[in-house]
Every structure is written in C-alpha cells, then in structure tokens.
VOGU-3710 file (C-alpha; in Angstrom, 3 decimals, decimal comma):
1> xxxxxxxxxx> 38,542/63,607/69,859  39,864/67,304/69,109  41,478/69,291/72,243  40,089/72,469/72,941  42,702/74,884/74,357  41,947/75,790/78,057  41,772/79,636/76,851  39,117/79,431/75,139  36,312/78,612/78,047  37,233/82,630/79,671
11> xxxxxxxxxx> 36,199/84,603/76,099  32,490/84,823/77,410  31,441/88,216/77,987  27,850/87,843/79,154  28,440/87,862/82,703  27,936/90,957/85,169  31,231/92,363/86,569  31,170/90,600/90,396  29,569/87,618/89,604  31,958/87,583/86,794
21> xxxxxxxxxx> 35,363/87,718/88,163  33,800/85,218/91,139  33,070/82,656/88,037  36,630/83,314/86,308  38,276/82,715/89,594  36,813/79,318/90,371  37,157/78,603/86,426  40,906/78,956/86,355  41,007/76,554/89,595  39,198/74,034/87,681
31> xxxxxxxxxx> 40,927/74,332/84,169  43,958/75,833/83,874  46,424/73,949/81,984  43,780/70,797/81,651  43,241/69,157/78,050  39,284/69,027/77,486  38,534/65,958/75,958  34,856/67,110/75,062  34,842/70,882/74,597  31,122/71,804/75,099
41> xxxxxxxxxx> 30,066/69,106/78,061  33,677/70,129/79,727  32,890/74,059/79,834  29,066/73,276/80,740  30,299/71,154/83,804  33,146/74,034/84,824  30,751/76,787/84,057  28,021/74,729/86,446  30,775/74,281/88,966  31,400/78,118/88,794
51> xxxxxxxxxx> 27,592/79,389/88,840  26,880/76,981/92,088  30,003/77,868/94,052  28,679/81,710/92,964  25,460/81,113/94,533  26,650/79,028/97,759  29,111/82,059/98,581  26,502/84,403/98,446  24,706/82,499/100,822  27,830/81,681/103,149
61> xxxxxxxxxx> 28,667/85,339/103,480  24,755/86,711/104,515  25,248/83,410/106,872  28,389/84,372/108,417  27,396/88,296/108,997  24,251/86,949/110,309  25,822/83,855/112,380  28,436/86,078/113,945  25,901/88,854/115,173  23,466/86,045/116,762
71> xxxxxxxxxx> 26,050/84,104/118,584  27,175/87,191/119,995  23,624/87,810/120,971  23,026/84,745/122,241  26,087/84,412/124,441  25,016/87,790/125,699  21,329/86,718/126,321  21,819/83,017/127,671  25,449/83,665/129,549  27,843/81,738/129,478
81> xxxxxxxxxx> 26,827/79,089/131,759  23,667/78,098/129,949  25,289/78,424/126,503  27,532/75,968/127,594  24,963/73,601/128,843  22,821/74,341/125,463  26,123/73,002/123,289  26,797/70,437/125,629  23,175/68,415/125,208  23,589/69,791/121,653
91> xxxxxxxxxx> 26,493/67,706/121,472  24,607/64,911/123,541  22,114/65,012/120,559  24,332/64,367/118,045  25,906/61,279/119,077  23,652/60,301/117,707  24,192/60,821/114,351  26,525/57,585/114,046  22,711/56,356/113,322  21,906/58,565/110,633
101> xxxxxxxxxx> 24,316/60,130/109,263  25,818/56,712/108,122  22,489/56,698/106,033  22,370/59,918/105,027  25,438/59,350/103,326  24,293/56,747/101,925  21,317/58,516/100,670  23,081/61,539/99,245  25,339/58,625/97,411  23,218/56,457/95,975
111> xxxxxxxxxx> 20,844/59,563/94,955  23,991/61,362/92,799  24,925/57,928/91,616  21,670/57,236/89,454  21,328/60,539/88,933  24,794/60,405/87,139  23,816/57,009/85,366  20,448/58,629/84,020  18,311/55,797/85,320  14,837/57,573/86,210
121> xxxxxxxxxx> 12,971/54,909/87,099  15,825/53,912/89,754  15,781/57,560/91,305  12,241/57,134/92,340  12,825/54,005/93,795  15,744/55,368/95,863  14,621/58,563/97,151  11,066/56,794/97,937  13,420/54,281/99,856  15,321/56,637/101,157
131> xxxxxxxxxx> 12,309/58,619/102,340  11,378/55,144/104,360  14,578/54,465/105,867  14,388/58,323/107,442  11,211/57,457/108,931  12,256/54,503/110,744  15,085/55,653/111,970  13,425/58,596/113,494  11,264/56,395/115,193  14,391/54,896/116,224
141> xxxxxxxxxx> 16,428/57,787/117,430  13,498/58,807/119,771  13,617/56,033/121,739  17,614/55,881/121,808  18,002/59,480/122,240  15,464/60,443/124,618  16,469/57,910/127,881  20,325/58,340/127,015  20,183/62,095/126,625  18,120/62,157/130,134
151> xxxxxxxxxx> 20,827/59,684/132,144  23,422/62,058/131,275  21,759/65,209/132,146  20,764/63,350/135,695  24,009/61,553/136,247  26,850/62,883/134,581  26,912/66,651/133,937  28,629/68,807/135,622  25,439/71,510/136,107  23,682/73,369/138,276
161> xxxxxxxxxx> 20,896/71,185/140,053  18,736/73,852/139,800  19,269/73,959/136,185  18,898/70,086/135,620  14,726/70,583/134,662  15,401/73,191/132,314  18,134/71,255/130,808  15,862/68,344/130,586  13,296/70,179/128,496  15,995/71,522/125,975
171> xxxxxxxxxx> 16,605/67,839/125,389  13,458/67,186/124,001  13,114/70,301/121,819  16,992/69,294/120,354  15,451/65,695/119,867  12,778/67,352/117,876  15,504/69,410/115,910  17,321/66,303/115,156  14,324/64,132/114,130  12,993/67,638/111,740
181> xxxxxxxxxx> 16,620/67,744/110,087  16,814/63,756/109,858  13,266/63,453/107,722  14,317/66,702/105,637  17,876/64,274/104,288  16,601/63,029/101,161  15,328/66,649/99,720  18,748/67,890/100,415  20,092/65,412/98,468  18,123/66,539/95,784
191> xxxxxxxxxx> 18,705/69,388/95,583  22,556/69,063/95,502  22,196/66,239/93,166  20,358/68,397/90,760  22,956/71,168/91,264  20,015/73,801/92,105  22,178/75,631/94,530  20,273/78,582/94,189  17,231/77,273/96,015  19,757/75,952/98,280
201> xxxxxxxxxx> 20,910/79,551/98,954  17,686/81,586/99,070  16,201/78,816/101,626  19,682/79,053/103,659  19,168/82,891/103,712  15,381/82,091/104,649  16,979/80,044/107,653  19,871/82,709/108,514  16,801/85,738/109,218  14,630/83,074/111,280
211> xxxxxxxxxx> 18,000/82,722/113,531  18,580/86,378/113,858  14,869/86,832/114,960  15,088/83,643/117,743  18,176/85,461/118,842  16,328/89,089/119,225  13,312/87,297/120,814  15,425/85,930/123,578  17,072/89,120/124,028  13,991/90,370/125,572
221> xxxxxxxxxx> 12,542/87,278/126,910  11,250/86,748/130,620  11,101/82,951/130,265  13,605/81,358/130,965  15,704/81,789/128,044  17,348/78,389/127,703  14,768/76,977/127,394  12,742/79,552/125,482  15,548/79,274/122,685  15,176/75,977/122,298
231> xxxxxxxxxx> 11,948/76,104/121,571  12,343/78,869/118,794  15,164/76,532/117,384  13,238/73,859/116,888  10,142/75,866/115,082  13,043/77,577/113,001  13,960/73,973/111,640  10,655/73,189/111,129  9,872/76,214/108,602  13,330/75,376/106,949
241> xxxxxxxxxx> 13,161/71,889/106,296  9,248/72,607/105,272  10,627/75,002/102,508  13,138/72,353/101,129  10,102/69,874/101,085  8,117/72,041/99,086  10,487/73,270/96,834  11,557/69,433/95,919  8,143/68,763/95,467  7,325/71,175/92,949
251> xxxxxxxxxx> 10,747/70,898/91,128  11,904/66,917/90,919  9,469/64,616/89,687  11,666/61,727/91,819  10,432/63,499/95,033  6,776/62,184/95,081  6,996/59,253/98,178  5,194/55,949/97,749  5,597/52,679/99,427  8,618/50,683/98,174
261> xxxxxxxxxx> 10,266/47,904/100,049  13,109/46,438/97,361  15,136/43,927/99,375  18,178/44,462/97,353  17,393/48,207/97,102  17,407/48,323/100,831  20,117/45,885/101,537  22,580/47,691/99,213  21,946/51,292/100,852  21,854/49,628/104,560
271> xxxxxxxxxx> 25,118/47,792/103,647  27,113/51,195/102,389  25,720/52,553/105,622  26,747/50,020/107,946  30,066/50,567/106,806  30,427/54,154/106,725  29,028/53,781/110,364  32,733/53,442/111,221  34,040/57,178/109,597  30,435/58,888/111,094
281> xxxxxxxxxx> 30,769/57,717/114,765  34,200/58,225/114,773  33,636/61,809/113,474  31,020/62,217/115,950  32,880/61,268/118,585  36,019/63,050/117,358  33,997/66,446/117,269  31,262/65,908/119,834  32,838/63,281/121,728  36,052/65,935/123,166
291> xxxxxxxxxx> 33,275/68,928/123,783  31,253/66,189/126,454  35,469/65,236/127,811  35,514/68,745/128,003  32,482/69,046/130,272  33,481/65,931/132,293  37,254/67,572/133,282  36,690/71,783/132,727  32,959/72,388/133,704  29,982/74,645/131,255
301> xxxxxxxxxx> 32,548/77,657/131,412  35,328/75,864/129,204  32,624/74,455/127,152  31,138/77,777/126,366  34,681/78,934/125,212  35,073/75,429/122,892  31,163/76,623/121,005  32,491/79,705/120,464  35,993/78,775/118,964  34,234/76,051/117,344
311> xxxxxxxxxx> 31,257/78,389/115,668  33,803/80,821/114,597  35,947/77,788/112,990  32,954/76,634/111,014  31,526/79,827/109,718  35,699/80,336/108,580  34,929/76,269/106,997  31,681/76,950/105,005  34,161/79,041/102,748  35,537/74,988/101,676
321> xxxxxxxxxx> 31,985/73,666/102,793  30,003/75,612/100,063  32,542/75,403/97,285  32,814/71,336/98,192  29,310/71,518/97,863  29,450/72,604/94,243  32,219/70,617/93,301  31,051/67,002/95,072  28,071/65,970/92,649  30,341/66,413/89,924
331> xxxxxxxxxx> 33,090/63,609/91,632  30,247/61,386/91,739  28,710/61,642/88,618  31,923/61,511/86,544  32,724/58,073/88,835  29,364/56,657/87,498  29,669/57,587/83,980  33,440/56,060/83,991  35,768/59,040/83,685  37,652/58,530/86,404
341> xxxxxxxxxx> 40,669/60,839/84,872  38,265/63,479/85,025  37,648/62,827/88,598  41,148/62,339/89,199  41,772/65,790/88,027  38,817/67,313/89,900  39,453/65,529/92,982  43,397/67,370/92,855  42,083/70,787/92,053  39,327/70,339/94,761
351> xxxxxxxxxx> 42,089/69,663/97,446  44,230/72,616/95,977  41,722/74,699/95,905  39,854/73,719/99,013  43,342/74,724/101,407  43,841/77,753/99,062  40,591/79,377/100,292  40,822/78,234/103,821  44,665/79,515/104,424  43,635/83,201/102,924
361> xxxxxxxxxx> 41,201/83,677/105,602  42,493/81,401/108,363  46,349/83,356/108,352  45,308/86,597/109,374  42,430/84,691/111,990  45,436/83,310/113,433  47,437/85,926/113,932  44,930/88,578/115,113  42,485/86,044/117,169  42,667/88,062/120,578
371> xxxxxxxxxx> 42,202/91,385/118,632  39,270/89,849/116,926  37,574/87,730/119,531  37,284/91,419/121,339  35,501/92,662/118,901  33,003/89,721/118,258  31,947/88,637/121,607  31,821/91,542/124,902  32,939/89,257/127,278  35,577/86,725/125,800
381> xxxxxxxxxx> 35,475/83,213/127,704  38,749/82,055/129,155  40,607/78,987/126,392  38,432/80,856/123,672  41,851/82,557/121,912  43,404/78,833/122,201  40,361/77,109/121,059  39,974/78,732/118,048  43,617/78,929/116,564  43,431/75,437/116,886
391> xxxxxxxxxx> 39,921/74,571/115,550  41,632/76,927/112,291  44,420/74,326/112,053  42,216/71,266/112,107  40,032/72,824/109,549  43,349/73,562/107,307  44,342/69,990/107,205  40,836/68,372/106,750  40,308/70,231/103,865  42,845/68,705/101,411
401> xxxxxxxxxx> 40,924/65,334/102,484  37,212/66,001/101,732  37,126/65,339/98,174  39,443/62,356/99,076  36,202/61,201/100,841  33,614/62,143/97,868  35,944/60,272/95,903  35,597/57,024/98,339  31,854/57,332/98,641  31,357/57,111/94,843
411> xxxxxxxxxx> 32,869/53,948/94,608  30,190/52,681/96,944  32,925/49,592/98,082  33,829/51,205/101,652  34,313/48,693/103,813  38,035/48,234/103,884  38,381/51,715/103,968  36,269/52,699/106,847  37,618/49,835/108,859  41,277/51,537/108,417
421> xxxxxxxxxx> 40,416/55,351/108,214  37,917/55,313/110,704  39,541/52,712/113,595  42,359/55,526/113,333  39,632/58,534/114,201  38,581/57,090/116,825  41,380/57,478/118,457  40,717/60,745/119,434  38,164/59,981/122,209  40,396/57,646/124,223
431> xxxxxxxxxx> 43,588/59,457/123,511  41,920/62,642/124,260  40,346/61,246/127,558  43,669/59,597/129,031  45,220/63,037/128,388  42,516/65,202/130,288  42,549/62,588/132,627  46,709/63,149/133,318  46,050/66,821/133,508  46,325/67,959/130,696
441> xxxxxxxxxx> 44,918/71,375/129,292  41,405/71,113/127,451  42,801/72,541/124,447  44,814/69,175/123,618  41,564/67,632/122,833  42,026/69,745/119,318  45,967/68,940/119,420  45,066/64,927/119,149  42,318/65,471/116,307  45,102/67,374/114,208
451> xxxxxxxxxx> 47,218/64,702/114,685  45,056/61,988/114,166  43,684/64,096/110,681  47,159/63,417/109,114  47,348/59,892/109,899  44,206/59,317/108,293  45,162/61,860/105,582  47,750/58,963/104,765  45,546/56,117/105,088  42,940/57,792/102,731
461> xxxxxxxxxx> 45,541/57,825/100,023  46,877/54,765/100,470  43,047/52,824/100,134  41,984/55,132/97,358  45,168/54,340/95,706  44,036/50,414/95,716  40,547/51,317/95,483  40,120/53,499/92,619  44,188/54,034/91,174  44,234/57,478/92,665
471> xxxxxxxxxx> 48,202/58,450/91,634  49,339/58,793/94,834  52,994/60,144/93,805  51,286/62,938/91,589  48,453/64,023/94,332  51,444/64,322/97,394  53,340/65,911/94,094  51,105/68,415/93,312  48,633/69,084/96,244  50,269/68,020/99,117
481> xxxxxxxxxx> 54,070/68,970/99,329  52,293/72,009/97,461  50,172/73,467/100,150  53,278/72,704/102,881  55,404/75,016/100,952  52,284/77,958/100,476  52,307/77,725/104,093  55,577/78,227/105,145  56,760/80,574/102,291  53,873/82,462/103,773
491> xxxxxxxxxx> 54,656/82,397/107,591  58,235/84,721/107,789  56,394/87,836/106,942  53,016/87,959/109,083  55,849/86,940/112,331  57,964/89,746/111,538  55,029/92,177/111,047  53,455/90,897/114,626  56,524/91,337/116,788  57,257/95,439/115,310
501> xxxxxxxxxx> 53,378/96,183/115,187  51,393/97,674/117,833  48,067/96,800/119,345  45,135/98,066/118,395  43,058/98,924/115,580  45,648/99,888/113,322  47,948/97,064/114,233  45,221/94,871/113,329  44,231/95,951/109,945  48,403/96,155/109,476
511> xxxxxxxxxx> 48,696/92,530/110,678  45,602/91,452/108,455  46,718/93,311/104,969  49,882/91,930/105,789  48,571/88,070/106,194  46,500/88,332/103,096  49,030/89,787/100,566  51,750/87,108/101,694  49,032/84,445/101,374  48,190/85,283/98,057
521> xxxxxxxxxx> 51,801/86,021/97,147  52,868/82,299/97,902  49,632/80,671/96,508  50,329/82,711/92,896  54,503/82,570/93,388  55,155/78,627/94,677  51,484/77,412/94,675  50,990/77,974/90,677  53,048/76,697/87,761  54,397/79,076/85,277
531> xxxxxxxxxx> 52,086/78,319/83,048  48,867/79,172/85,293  50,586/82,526/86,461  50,722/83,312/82,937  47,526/82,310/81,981  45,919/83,708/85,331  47,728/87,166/84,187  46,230/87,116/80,575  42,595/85,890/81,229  43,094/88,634/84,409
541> xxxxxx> 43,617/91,466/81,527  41,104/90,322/79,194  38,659/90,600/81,813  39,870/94,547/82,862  39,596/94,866/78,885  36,098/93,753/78,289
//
C-alpha cells in the first residue's frame, strides 16, 4: 500500500477559523510524523477524532462556566454543613457502583466491539441484553442500597441528630438518581459508539441549564433546602437521561429493546464484568471510599472542603475526559478490526496528549489556588487550598493511564489484569484508614491515591505488555520519561515568578501568563521532536495564510 505523507491531511480549507485551528490542533496530536497506511480511512478516522473532541470541548467549557457558578451557589445556599452531608451520602450512593459500573463497562465494551466488527444483527442482541441486565440490577441496587445507605446515616455519621431525617430522605432521592443514570447506560454507549458527540454535547448543555436553575431555585427556597435539592436533582436526571433515550431511539436502529436471554451472550458480558468488578470497587473505594474516612476522622466541615477541591479537580479533568471520549471508540474499534499498530500509536498519542492538556491548565491552578479559590467560592472551607493541589496531581498522573485502560478493555481477557491492577488500588482504603487513624492530616488520603496511581501505572504496562505486545520500552520512551521532563523543564520559572510577585490581582494574572507560556514552551521545546516543531510551524503558517 502507498504512504501518504502526514502533510497532506492539514491542506483542507473548508473549515471556519475557531473550529478550525481547534481541529488542526488535535490533528497534529494524532498524526504528526505517522505513516498512513490507508490514506482516505486514516484522515476520515483523524478528522472524526478532531470534529468529536471539537464538539465535547464546546460542551466541557458551557459545563465548567456553568458548574463553577452553581457550586458556588449551592455552597452558599445549603452551607457548608449540609453540603458536606449531601456529598457524603452522595458518596454513600456510589459504593455502589462496584455493582454497575463493572457492567456498564462491560456494556460500553461489548457495544464498540460489534460495532467495530460490523455485525448488526449482534448489536441488537447486545444492547437489548444490555438493556436487561440494567433492569435487574436496578432492582438489585434498591434493595442493597436503600438498608445500607440508612445504617450508615443512623449509626455511623458524624451529623447533626436533628439533621438525621432530612438526611434520610436525600438518600432516597440519590437512590433514585443512581437507579435513573444506571437504566440510561446502554444509550450512552450508543451514542459514543456511534461517535455522535454532538447530541452528546447539546443534551450535556440541556443538563448544565437544568443545574443552574435547581441551584437558583434553592437559592430562594423555604424548604428545607437539602432536601429540596435533592429532589430537583433527581427530576434533572430524569429529563436528561429521557433526552438520551429519545434521541437513541430515533437515531440507532440497535436501540429498539425486546426480550433476549442468550446464555452465552449473557455469560460472556457477566464474565468481563465480574472481573472488572476488581478495578470499579477499587476505584470506588479509592475515590468515595477516603471522602466517607474523611467523615469518620474530620467531621461534614472537612468533607465540604474535599467536594469542593474535588469538583474543581474534575471540571479541570473533563478537559482529558471529553477528548478521551473522542479518542476511546476509536482504540476499540481498531482492536476488533486487527490493527493493533494503529492502536498502539493512538493509545501513545492519547497518553501524550491526554497530560499535555491537563498540565497547561493544572500549572497555573497550582500555583495560584488560594488566589483563585477566593474568587470562586465567598467563604473558602478550611483543607480546601490543600485538597485541591492535590486532587490536580492525581488527575496529572491518571491521565497518561486511561487509554492504557481502553486499551485493556478491548481485549475483553481482563482477568489477570484486574486481579493485579486492581488488588494494588485498593490499597488506598486501608492504607488511607491506618493513616487517619495515626493522626494523620485528611489530606494524605489524596497523598496515598497518587502513590498508589504509579504503582498501578507500572503494573498496567507490564500486563498490557503480555496481553496485547504493548512496546513497553518505546511507550516509557516516548510518553513517559517525556511528560517527567515537560514537567520539570517547566517548574524553575513559575517558582521564581511566585517568590518576586505580589498578591493580588495583578500577581495573579502575572503568575498565570507566566505558568502557561513555560508550559507550552517545554511541551513544543522537550515535549516535541524536531520534526513535529517543524511541521507544527509550517501547517501553523499555512493556516495564518489561508
């Protein structure tokens, strides 16, 4: 088969000038100095790649303007004490997603899989199964969910009594929540499996207003308001999740439910999910797991200050999130057709990529979180400042690992791997626990996880190495050692600006121009070959030309 030089897929002129450069940008990430083996499906698949990362950003930015203002309203409205209690049974609620999200990564999996095979008549019988395995284990999450979540409220929160009724109802409502979002799985798969990001968008931009209006509504609310927003919540998931149905309905012919019961249909999906049990629970745990140790040993306050960080950490993440979101389908589907040197190469420039994003936006975080906390939230909870810087560092080294884990899904032959990967997350909970329980500071709940993130970072590579023949040598080569040395050519500069700078407004948007420029500086200088400099430089003046 011919090669067709890398230049050629940036001559296209037919693009508008924002949405443009956005799709150049994520084009050179995907194939600068790459051989294309088939020209025309190659620069479909990038362009694809390109248009959906477009559309998800679009969508993560009117999210994180909107997220920001409600959780400031929010904190404001419910105080701090009651926001902490609403994350804290929040968090009691999803424990409980070692049940289901096991399957819904199975279901996501097995959907892109036959989707990536081309076998119709298969994709009907798995989403239909899929569809049935969602309904039973709502039933079953009900009656797991609904006793547990009320023994802890009763016995071991550290609450108000007079606030344990209130707290009991807001159980329910984030039961409902959970079961709306656990029945809604399989037409999210769809839609990412299908690539139609843009629905994906408009309907997350559908969800972002609903959010803003729960969070006016209990501004002015004479109910109590804990309770009253959980109410709202759970009608804003219903209208959400109704508007994916609907949508998948119309669009994919797969998404029309009948009865199927196919033993070895079933037994294949409930055996990948069984296994990847092990990497969800300890996830779960990992994440959910430290904010109820944090309730046990620091009380609602401390726990309001961990939501915050933690919110601010994932709005910062859904830059990686959305683009992973984009990129993921396509690691799958090029598994299942057999071009696993494709993958290979996506899976590198996806970890590249992933902590390229992340470190532009989490530098100057770090070094201005005080500045900017004040300016987000009125009131700042005590640990917030802490909370967050670390949360930022956590999120930095899971991101060169996600499409590690796409990678491993694909395969569907987990078990090995999630024994290893996932005995070492959980970790987290007892380390975590015997540390609190010594004395130590909440924040070191976050210290073990990054810890723990690089030991499995290790183990990842190692299985997918005998799993799949990842090239271990050339991913530490060239996306590992690679991202160390962005990071600290990048530090010297920012420190030297913070200790001459003062306070303030000014200081800040110093500190911040500083971050970014030496960011980017290191990324283009030590992060990029000569060759993709050179290249980013001349498909950089052809697009000023044109």
């Amino acid at each position: 088969m011919s090669h067709v030089p890398t230049t050629y897929i940036f001559r296209r002129k037919d693009w508008g000038s924002v949405a443009g450069n956005m799709i150049i940008i994520v084009k050179f990430a995907f194939c600068i100095n790459e051989s294309i083996r088939d020209g025309m499906n190659q620069r479909d698949r990038n362009r694809r790649i390109a248009r959906n990362t477009m559309m998800l950003y679009i969508r993560m930015f009117f999210l994180m303007i909107v997220g920001l203002y409600t959780s400031r309203v929010v904190l404001e409205a419910l105080g701090e004490e009651n926001f902490g209690i609403y994350n804290v049974i929040g968090g009691v609620v999803a424990m409980f997603t070692v049940i289901s999200g096991a399957l819904n990564s199975a279901v996501s999996r097995f959907i892109t899989f036959e989707m990536g095979k081309g076998s119709a008549a298969r994709l009907d019988k798995v989403y239909s199964t899929a569809v049935t395995i969602q309904m039973i284990l709502s039933v079953i999450v009900v009656i797991l969910a609904e006793p547990a979540g009320l023994w802890f409220i009763d016995n071991e929160m550290t609450i108000d009594p007079s606030r344990i009724p209130a707290a009991r109802r807001v159980l329910h409502f984030s039961v409902l929540s959970f079961v709306i979002n656990l029945m809604s799985v399989p037409q999210l798969a769809s839609i990412t499996a299908h690539e139609r990001m843009s629905a994906y968008a408009y309907i997350g931009i559908l969800d972002g207003l609903l959010r803003l209006m729960v969070a006016l509504l209990i501004a002015h609310s004479e109910y109590d308001r804990l309770v009253f927003y959980a109410a709202l919540m759970a009608c804003t998931v219903l209208v959400v999740r109704t508007a994916y149905w609907i949508y998948c309905r119309v669009n994919f012919k797969e998404c029309r439910y009948r009865f199927v019961f196919e033993k070895g249909l079933m037994r294949e999906m409930f055996s990948f999910a069984g296994w990847n049990f092990i990497g969800v629970a300890s996830g779960v745990l990992r994440d959910h797991g430290g904010n109820i140790l944090v309730n046990m040993f620091s009380g609602p306050a401390v726990n309001a200050a961990r939501g915050m960080a933690y919110q601010l950490s994932g709005t910062v993440q859904n830059f990686v999130t959305n683009f992973m979101t984009a990129v993921n389908p396509q690691i799958t589907k090029s598994y299942a057709s057999g071009e696993h040197e494709f993958m290979f190469s996506l899976v590198r420039k996806a970890s590249r990529m992933s902590y390229y994003l992340l470190f532009v936006l989490v530098l100057p975080i770090i070094f201005n979180i005080e500045y900017l906390l004040g300016i987000w939230l009125k009131d700042v909870p005590d640990h917030t400042a802490l909370f967050a810087g670390l949360f930022m560092v956590l999120a930095l080294s899971e991101s060169v690992s996600h499409p590690l884990v796409t990678a491993m899904l694909a395969t569907g032959n987990i078990r090995n791997y999630q024994i290893i990967v996932g005995g070492l997350q959980f970790l987290n909970f007892p380390v975590s626990y015997l540390l609190l329980k010594a004395g130590a500071p909440p924040e070191m709940t976050v210290v073990v996880a990054i810890v723990v993130s690089q030991m499995c970072l290790a183990a990842r590579l190692l299985m997918l190495k005998k799993m799949i023949s990842l090239p271990v040598r050339d991913f530490l080569r060239r996306v590992y050692f690679n991202v160390i040395a962005v990071t600290l050519v990048a530090l010297p500069l920012p420190w030297f600006v913070e200790s001459i700078v003062q306070e303030g407004f000014i200081g800040m948007c110093s500190s911040v121009s500083v971050c970014i420029v030496s960011a980017c500086a290191s990324i283009l200088l030590v992060g990029c070959s000569r060759v993709e400099r050179h290249e980013l430089w001349t498909m950089l003046v052809k697009r000023m030309r044109s």
